[in-house]
C-alpha positions as CSV (number, residue, x, y, z in Angstrom):
1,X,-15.7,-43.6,6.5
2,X,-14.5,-40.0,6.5
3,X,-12.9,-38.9,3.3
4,X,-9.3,-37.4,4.0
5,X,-9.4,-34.1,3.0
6,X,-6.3,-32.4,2.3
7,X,-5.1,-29.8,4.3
8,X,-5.1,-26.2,2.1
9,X,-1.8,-25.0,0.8
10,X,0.5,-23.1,3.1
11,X,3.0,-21.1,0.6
12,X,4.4,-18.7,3.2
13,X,5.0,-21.8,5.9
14,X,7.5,-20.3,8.7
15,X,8.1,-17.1,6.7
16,X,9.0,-14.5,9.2
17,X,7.2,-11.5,8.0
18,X,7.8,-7.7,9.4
19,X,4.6,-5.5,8.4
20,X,5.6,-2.1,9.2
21,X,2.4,-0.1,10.1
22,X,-0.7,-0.9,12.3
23,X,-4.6,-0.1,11.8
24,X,-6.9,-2.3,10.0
25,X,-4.6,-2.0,7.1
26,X,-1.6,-3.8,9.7
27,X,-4.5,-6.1,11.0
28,X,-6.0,-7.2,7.9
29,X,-2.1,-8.0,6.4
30,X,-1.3,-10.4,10.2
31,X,-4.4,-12.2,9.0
32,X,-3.5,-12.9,5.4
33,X,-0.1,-13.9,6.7
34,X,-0.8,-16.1,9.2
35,X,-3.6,-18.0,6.8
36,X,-0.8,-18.4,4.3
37,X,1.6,-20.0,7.3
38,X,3.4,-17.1,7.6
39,X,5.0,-15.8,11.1
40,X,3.9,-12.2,10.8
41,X,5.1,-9.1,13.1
42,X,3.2,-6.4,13.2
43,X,5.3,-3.1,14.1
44,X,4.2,0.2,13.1
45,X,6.9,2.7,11.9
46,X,4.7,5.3,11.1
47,X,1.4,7.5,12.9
48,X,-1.3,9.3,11.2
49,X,-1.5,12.9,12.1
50,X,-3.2,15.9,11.5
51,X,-2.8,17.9,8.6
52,X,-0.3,21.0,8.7
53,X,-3.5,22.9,7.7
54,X,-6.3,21.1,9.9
55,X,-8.2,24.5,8.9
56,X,-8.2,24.0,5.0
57,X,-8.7,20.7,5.3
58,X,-12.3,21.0,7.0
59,X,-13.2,24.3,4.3
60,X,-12.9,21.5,1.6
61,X,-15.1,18.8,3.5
62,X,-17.7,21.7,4.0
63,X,-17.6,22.5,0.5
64,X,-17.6,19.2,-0.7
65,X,-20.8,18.7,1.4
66,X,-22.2,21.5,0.2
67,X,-22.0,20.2,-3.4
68,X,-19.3,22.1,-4.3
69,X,-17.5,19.4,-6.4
70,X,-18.0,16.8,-8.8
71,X,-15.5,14.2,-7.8
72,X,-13.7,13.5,-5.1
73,X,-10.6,11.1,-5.6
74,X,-9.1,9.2,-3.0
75,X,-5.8,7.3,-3.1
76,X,-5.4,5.6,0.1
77,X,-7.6,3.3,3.2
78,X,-6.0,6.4,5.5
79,X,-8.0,9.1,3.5
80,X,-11.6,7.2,4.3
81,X,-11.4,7.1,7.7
82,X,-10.3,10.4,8.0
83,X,-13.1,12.1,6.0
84,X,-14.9,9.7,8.0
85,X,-13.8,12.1,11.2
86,X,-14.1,15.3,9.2
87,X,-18.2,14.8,8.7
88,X,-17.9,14.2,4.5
89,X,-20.8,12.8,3.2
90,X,-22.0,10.8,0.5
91,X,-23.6,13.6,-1.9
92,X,-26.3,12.9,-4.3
93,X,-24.8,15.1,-7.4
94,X,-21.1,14.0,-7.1
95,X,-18.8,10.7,-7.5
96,X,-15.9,9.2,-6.6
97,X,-13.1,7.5,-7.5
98,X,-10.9,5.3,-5.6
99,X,-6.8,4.1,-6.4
100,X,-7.9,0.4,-6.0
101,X,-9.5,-2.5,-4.0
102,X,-8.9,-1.6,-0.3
103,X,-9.5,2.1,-0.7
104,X,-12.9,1.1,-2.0
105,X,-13.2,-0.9,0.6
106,X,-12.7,1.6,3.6
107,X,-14.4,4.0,1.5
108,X,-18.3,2.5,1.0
109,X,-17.7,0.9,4.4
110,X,-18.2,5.0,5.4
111,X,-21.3,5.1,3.3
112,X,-19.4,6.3,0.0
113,X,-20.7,4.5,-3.3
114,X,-17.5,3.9,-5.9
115,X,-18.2,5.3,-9.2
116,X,-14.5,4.5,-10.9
117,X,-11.9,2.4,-9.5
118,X,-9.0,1.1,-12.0
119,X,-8.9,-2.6,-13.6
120,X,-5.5,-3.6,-12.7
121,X,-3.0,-0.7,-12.4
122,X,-3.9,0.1,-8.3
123,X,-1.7,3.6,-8.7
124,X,-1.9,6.8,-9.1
125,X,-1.3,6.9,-13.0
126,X,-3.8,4.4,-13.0
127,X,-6.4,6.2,-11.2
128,X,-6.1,9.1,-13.7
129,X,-6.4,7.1,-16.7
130,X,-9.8,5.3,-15.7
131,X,-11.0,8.9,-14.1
132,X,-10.2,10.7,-16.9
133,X,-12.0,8.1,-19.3
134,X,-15.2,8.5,-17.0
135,X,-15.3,12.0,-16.6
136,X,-17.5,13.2,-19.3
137,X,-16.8,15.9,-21.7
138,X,-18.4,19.0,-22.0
139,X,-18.1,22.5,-21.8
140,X,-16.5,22.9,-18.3
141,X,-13.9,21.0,-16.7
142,X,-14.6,18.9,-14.0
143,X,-14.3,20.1,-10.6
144,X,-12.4,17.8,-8.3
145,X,-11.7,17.2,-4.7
146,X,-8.5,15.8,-3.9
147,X,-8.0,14.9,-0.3
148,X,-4.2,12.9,0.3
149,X,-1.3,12.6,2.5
150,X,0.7,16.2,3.1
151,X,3.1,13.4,1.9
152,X,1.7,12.7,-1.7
153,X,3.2,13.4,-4.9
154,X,1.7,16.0,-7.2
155,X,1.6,13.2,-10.9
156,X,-2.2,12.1,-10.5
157,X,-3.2,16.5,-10.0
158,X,-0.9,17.5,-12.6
159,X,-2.6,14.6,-14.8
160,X,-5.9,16.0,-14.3
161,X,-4.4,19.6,-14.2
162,X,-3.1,19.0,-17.5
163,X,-6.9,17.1,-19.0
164,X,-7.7,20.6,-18.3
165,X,-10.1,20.0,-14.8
166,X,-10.3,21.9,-11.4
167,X,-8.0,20.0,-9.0
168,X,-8.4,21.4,-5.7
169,X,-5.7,19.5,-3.6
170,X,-5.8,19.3,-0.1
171,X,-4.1,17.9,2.8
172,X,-6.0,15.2,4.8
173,X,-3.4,13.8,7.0
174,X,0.2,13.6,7.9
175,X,2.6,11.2,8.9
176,X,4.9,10.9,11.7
177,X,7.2,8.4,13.2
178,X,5.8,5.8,15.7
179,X,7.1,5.1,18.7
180,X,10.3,2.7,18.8
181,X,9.3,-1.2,19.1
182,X,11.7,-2.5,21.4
183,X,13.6,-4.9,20.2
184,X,12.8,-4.6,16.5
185,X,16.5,-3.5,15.7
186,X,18.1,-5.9,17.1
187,X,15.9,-8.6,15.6
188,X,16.6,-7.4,12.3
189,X,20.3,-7.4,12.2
190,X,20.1,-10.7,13.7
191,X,18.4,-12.2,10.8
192,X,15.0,-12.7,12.6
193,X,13.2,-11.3,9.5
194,X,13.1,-12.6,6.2
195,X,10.7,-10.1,4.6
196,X,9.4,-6.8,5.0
197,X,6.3,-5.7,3.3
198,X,6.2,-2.2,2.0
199,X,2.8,-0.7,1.1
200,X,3.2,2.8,0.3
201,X,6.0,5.6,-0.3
202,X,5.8,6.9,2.8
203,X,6.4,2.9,4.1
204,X,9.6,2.8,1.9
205,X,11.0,6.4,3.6
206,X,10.3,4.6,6.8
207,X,11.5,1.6,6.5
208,X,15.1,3.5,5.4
209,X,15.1,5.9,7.9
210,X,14.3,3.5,11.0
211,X,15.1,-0.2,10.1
212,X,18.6,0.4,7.7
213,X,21.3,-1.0,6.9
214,X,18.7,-4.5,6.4
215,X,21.1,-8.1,6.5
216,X,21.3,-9.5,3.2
217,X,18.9,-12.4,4.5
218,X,16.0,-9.9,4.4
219,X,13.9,-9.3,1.6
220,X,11.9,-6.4,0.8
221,X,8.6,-6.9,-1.3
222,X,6.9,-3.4,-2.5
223,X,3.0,-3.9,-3.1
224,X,3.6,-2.2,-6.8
225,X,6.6,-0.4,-9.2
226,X,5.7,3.4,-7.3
227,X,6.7,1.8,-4.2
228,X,9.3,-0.1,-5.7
229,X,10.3,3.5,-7.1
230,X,10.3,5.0,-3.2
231,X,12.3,2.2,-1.7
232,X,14.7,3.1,-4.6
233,X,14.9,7.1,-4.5
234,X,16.0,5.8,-0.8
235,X,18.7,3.4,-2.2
236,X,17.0,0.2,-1.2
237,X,15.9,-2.4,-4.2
238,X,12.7,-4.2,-3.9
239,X,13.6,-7.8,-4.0
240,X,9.9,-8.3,-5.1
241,X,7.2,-6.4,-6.4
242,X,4.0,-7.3,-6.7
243,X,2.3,-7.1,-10.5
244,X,-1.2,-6.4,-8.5
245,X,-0.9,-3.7,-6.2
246,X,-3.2,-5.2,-3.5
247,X,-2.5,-6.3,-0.1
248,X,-3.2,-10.3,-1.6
249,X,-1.1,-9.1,-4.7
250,X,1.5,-8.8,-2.5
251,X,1.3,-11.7,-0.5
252,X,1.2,-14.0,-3.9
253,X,4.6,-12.2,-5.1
254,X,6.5,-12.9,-2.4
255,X,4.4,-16.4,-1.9
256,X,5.9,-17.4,-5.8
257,X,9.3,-16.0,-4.3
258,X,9.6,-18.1,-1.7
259,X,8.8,-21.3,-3.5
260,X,10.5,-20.5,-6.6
261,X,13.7,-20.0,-3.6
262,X,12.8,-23.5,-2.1
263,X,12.7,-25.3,-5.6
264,X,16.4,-23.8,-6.9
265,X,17.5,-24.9,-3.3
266,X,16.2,-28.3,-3.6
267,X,18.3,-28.3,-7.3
268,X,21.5,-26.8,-5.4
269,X,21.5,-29.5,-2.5
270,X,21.8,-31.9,-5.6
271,X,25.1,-30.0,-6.9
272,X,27.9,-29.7,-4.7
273,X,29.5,-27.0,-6.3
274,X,26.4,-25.0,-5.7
275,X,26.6,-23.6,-1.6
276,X,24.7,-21.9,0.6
277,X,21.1,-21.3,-1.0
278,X,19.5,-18.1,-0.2
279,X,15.9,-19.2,0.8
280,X,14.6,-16.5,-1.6
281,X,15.4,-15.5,-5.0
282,X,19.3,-14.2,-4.6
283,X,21.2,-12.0,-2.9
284,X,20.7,-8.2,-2.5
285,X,22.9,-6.5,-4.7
């Protein structure tokens, strides 16, 4: 006889689920989502470009290859393959440090070993607290590469700035808007989306500039507070926000949304005084 096995939990069963950029990093988030049950659309609102300066950018590879530096600190998957294209090698005398679990990732995958990579806080103020705990002190400050979006804030280089290291920022890429995705629009504003996932600042900008004003039926879900910060700086509130700012982080928080939505919907269809149950959390202030 063959023993009934059970079929594996489904938590994000028939939610429809805009990711709004493409890549591996787009890829990788259609997989998760469709594993969970989920009905994921994958429509990219954003491009990488090159950097305003392509000719700065390539000094600091050289130099970095040349052993310039003594760290190199990367804060996003885009930076990898980038330096990937630029020719920056792995070098014998120098480390790095990475913002979390995906960056590491897309970082050894192009030959680069991780030397410091944070325990739970995946953001930039994160990053500089485990970096600045590792780096060693001693009689000169520590001279460190910093390749990011043209788009970046400046709080993990003033951190270091202010530890008292060399922070020679550069930019590694730019971002521009992807062509339109026919359609997308319309679906929105017609309630075809329950949630939108928002990985990054430069996500949240997006998603305001191209996809507003959002129904009250859709849900936005930032993968940690700095992008929950963006999609407010814009005037949007992050319905969710992950506590662990990974791609699976992400997925879980709006995963114990959902359900916790279902389970005070269940407890409403027992009260008649209680109407129309959102199937998240609440409505969008």
């Amino acid at each position: 006889m063959i023993p009934f096995l059970p079929s594996p939990p489904l938590p994000l069963r028939g939610l429809r689920i805009l990711i709004p950029r493409g890549g591996d990093l787009g890829e990788a988030l259609r997989e998760k989502v469709a594993e969970r049950g989920g009905i994921a659309t994958v429509a990219p609102l954003l491009e990488t470009v090159a950097p305003s300066d392509a000719v700065a950018f390539d000094a600091a590879v050289a130099r970095w290859n040349a052993g310039a530096y003594d760290w190199m600190v990367v804060t996003s998957a885009t930076t990898a393959s980038v330096l990937q294209r630029a020719g920056a090698r792995a070098q014998p005398g120098a480390k790095t440090a990475v913002v979390g679990p995906v960056t590491a990732a897309a970082m050894q995958l192009v030959g680069f070993r991780i030397h410091v990579i944070p325990g739970r806080d995946f953001s930039g103020d994160g990053l500089a607290v485990s970096l600045l705990a590792a780096i060693p002190s001693g009689d000169r400050p520590a001279r460190i590469l910093l390749p990011v979006s043209e788009l970046a804030d400046t709080r993990l280089e003033r951190a270091l700035r202010a530890a008292g290291h060399e922070v020679d920022r550069v930019g590694a890429y730019s971002t521009a808007q992807a062509p339109e995705v026919p359609g997308l629009r319309e679906r929105i504003a017609g309630g075809g989306i329950d949630v939108v996932l928002v990985t990054s600042g430069s996500a949240a900008r997006a998603v305001s500039a191209r996809l507003t004003p959002l129904p009250s039926t859709t849900r936005l879900a930032a993968i940690g507070r700095p992008t929950a910060a963006a999609l407010l700086a814009e005037g949007l509130r992050a319905d969710v926000v992950a506590e662990l700012s990974t791609t699976d982080g992400l997925l879980d928080a709006v995963s114990s949304e959902f359900l916790a939505g279902h389970e005070a919907a269940a407890s409403h269809a027992e009260d008649p005084a209680i109407l129309d149950p959102s199937p998240l959390s609440g409505e969008s202030s």
